[in-house]
N, C-alpha and C positions, 0 to 999 in steps of 0.2 A: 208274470213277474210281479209280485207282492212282497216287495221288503216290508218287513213290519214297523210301519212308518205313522204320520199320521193321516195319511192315505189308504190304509191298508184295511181298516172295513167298508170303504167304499170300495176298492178293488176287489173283496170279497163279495159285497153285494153283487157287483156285475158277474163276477164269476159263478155264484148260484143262479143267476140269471141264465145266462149258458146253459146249465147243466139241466136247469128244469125244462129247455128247449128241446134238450136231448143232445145239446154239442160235449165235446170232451174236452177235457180240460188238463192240460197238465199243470202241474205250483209249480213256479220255483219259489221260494221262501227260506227264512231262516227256520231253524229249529219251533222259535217258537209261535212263528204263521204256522210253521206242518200243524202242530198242535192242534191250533185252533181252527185251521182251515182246512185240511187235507179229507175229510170224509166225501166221500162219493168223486172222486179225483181220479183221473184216469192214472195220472204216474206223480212223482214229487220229487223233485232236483232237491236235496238239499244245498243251501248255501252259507257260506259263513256271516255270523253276527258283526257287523262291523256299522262304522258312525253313521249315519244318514248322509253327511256330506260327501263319505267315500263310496256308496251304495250305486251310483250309477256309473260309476268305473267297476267295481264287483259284478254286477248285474250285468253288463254290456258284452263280458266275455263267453256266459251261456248262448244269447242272442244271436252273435256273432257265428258260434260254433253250429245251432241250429240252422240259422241261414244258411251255410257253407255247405254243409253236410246233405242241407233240403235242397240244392242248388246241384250237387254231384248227383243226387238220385233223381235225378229230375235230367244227367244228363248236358246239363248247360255248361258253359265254360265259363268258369270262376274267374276267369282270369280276363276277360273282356267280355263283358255284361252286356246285354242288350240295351240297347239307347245308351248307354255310357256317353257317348258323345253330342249327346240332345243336353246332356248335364255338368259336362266339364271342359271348356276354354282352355286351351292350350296355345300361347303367345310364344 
């Protein structure tokens, strides 16, 4: 996840970091992160260009859908998570 922010060469930093490890990397980014950042990337979500302040509600809906998605292939039940109850009080 790298909105193009003013975070987003440091996020790029780590993410070349990765990559010269030999880990893979997929972007999510706006237009203009792919730009500048997409080379040697295993795959690139584009996202839409939007404020910084609304960037972590934008961002949060790939995240989400990856989790979900890595959680059915994986077999688990989405729907009551393991430890769930080590983390939520119910009164």
């Amino acid at each position: 996840m790298a909105p193009r922010d003013e975070l987003f060469d440091k996020t790029v930093s780590n993410m070349q970091e990765v990559m010269a490890r030999k880990g893979l990397v997929v972007l999510v980014s706006d237009e203009a992160g792919l730009a500048e950042a997409r080379e040697g990337t295993l795959a690139c979500v584009r996202m839409p260009s939007v404020m910084p302040v609304l960037a972590p509600i934008v961002y949060a809906v790939p995240a989400q859908l990856l989790a979900y998605h890595t959680a059915v292939a994986k077999g688990t039940d989405v729907d009551q998570p393991r430890n769930l109850a080590k983390s939520v009080t119910v009164e």
